[in-house]
TORKOL-4160 file (C-alpha; in steps of 0.2 Angstrom, whole numbers, padded with zeros to 4 digits, m for minus):
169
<pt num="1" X="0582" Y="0634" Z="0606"/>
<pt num="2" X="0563" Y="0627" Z="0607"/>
<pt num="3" X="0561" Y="0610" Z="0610"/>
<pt num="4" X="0552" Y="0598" Z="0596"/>
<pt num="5" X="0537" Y="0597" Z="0607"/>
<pt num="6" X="0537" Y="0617" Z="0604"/>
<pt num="7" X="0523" Y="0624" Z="0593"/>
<pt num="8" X="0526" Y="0638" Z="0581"/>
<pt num="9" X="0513" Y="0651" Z="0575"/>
<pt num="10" X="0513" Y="0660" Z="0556"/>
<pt num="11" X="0510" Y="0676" Z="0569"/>
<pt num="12" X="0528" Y="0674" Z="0574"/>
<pt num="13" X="0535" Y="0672" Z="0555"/>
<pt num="14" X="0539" Y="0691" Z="0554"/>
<pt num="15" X="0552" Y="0689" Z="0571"/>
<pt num="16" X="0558" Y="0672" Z="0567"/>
<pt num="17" X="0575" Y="0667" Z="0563"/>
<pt num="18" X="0585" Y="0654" Z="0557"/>
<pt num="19" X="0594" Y="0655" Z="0576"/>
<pt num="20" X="0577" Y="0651" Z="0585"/>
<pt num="21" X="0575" Y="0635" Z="0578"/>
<pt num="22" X="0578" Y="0617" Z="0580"/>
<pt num="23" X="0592" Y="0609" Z="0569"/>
<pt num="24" X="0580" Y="0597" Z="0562"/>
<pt num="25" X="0571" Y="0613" Z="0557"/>
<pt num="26" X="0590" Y="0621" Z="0554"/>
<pt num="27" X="0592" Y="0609" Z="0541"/>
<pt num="28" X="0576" Y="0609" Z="0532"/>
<pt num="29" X="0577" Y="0626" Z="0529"/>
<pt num="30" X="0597" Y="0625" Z="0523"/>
<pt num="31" X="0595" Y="0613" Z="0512"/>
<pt num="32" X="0579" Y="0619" Z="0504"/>
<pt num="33" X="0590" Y="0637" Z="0502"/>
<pt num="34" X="0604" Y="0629" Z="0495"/>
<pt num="35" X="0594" Y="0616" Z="0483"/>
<pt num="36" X="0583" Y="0632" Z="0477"/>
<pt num="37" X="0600" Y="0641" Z="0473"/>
<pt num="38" X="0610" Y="0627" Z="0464"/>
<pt num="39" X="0593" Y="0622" Z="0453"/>
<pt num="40" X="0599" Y="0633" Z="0441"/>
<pt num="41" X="0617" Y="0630" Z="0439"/>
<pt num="42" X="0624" Y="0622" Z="0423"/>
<pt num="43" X="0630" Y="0607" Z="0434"/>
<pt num="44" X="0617" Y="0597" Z="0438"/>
<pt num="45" X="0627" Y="0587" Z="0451"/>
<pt num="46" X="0630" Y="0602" Z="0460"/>
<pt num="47" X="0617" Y="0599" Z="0476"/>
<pt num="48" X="0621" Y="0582" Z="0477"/>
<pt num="49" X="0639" Y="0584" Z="0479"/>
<pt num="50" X="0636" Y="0600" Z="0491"/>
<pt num="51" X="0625" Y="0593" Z="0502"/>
<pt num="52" X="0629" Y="0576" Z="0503"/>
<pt num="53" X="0639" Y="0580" Z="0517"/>
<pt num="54" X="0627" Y="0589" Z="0526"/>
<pt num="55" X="0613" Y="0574" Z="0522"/>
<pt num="56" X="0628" Y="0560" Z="0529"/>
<pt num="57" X="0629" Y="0570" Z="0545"/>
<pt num="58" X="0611" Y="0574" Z="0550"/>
<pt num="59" X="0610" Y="0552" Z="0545"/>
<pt num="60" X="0598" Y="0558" Z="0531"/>
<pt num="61" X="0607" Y="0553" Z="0515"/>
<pt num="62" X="0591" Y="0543" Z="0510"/>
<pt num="63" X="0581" Y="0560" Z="0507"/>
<pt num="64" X="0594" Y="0567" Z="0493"/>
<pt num="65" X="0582" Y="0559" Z="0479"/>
<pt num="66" X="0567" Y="0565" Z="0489"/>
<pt num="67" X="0575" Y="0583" Z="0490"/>
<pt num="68" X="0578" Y="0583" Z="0471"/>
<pt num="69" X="0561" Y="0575" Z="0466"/>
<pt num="70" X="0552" Y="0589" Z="0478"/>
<pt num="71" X="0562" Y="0605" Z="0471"/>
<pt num="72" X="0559" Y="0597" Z="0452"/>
<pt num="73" X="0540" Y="0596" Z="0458"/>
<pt num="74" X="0541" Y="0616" Z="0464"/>
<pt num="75" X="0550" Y="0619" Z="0450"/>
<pt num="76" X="0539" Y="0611" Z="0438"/>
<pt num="77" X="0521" Y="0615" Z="0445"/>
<pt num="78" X="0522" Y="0631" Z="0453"/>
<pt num="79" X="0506" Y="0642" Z="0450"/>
<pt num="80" X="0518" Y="0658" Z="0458"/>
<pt num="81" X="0537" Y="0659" Z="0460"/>
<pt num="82" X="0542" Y="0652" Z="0477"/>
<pt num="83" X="0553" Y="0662" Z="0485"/>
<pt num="84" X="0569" Y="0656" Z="0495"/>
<pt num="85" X="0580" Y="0666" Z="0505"/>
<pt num="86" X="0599" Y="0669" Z="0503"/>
<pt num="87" X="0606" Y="0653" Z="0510"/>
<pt num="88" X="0615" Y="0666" Z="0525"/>
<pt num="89" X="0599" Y="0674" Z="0529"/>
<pt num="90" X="0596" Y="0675" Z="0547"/>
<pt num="91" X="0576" Y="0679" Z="0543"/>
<pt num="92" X="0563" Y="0663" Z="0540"/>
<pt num="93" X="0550" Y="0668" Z="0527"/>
<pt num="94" X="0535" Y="0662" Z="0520"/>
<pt num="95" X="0537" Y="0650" Z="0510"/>
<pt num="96" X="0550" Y="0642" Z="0518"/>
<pt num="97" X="0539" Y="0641" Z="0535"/>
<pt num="98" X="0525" Y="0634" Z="0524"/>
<pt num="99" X="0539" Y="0619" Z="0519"/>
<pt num="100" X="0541" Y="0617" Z="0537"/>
<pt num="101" X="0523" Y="0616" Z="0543"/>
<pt num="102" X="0518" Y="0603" Z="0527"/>
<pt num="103" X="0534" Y="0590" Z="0534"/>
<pt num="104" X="0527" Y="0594" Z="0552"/>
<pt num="105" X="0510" Y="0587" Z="0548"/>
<pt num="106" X="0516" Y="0574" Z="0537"/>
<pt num="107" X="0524" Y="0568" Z="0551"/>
<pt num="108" X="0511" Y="0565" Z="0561"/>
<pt num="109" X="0499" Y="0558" Z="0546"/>
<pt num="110" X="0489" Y="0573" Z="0542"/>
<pt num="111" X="0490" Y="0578" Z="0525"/>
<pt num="112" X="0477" Y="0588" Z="0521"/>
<pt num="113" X="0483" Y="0604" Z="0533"/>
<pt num="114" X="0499" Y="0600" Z="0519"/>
<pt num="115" X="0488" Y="0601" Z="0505"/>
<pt num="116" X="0480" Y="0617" Z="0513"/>
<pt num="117" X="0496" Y="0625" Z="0513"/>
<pt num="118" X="0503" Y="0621" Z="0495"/>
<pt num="119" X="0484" Y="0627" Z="0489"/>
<pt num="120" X="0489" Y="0644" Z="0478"/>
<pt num="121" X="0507" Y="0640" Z="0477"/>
<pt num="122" X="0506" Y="0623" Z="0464"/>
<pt num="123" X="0496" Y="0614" Z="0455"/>
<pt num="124" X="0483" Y="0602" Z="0457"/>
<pt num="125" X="0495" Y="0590" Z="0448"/>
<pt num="126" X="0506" Y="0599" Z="0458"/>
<pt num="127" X="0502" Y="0597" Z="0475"/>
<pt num="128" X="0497" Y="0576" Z="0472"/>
<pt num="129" X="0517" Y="0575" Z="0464"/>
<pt num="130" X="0523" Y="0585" Z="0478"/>
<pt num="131" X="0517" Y="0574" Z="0492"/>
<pt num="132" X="0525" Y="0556" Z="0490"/>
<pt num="133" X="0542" Y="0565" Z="0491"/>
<pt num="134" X="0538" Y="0577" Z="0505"/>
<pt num="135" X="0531" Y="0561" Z="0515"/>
<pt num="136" X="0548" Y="0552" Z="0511"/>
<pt num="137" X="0558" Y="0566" Z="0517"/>
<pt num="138" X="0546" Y="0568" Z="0534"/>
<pt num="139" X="0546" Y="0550" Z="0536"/>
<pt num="140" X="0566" Y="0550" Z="0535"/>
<pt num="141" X="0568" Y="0565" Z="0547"/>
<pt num="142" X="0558" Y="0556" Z="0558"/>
<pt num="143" X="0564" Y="0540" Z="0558"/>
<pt num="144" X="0582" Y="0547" Z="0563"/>
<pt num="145" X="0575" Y="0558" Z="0577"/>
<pt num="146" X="0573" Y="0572" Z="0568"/>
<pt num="147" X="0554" Y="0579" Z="0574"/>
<pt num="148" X="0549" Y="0595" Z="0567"/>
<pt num="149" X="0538" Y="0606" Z="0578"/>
<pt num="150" X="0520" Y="0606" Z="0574"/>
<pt num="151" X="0511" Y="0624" Z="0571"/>
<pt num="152" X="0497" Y="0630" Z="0580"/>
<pt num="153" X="0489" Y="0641" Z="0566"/>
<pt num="154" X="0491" Y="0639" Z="0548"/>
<pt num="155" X="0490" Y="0654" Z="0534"/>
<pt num="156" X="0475" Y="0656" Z="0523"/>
<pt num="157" X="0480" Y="0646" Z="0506"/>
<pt num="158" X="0489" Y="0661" Z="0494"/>
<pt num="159" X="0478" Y="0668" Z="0479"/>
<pt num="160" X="0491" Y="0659" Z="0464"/>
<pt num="161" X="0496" Y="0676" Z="0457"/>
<pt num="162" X="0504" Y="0667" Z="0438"/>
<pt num="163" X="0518" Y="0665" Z="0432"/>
<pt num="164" X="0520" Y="0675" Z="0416"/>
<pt num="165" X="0524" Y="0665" Z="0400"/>
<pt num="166" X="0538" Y="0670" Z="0388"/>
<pt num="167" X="0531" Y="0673" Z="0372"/>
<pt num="168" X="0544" Y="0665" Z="0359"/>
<pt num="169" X="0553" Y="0678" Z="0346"/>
């Protein structure tokens, strides 16, 4: 397991796993897999109860509303569909890494490298709704100890491929 003074690099994405690491990185990517999968489910309770275990033993429970107030804002202003993997995938992608790398700035006070990273994934209105939640969540990590690693390089912003609209009947 790297330590939280470890940087990562988007050159590694391809051979990184879940395994390799930190829990406070662990976490953020679990949680985000397990929001992203309940979102659709007719409860809408279902994260909250789930993971409110998980939140209570990392000493995070504070960033529940910032967890569901992020995932509406992907939801929401998403300029392409964000993809998540299986919450039992051993393999980190994209997008997930990019969720780390925007926390891992915010916590050390840079947000434009976090505003460079949601370019081509969400909206203007998007990314400007998506950072006060996404700071919240940082701020709490970091306040419990929790430091995610920073990243050395960061990926070119995506070219937003849209979303197609349903046409109504």
């Amino acid at each position: 397991m790297m330590s939280g003074l470890s940087k990562r690099s988007f050159g590694e994405l391809p051979a990184m796993t879940v395994c390799r690491l930190t829990v406070a990185e662990q976490f953020m990517v679990g949680a985000c897999r397990c929001w992203d999968a309940f979102q659709l489910h007719p409860d809408p309770m279902l994260a909250w109860r789930e993971l409110e275990p998980v939140f209570a033993y990392m000493n995070v429970s504070a960033a529940l509303c910032a967890f569901e107030q992020t995932f509406d804002v992907l939801r929401r202003h998403r300029l392409r569909a964000l993809i998540f993997q299986e919450c039992d995938c051993a393999r980190l992608c994209t997008d997930e890494a990019r969720l780390l790398y925007g926390v891992a700035s915010l916590q050390r006070g840079q947000v434009r490298p976090t505003i460079g990273i949601l370019t081509g994934t969400l909206t203007r209105s998007g990314i400007r709704a998506v950072l006060p939640p996404l700071a919240r969540i940082a701020a709490i990590l970091d306040v419990r100890g929790h430091r995610l690693p920073t990243w050395h390089d960061a990926p070119l912003p995506i070219q937003a491929v849209p979303i197609p609209r349903q046409r109504p009947f």
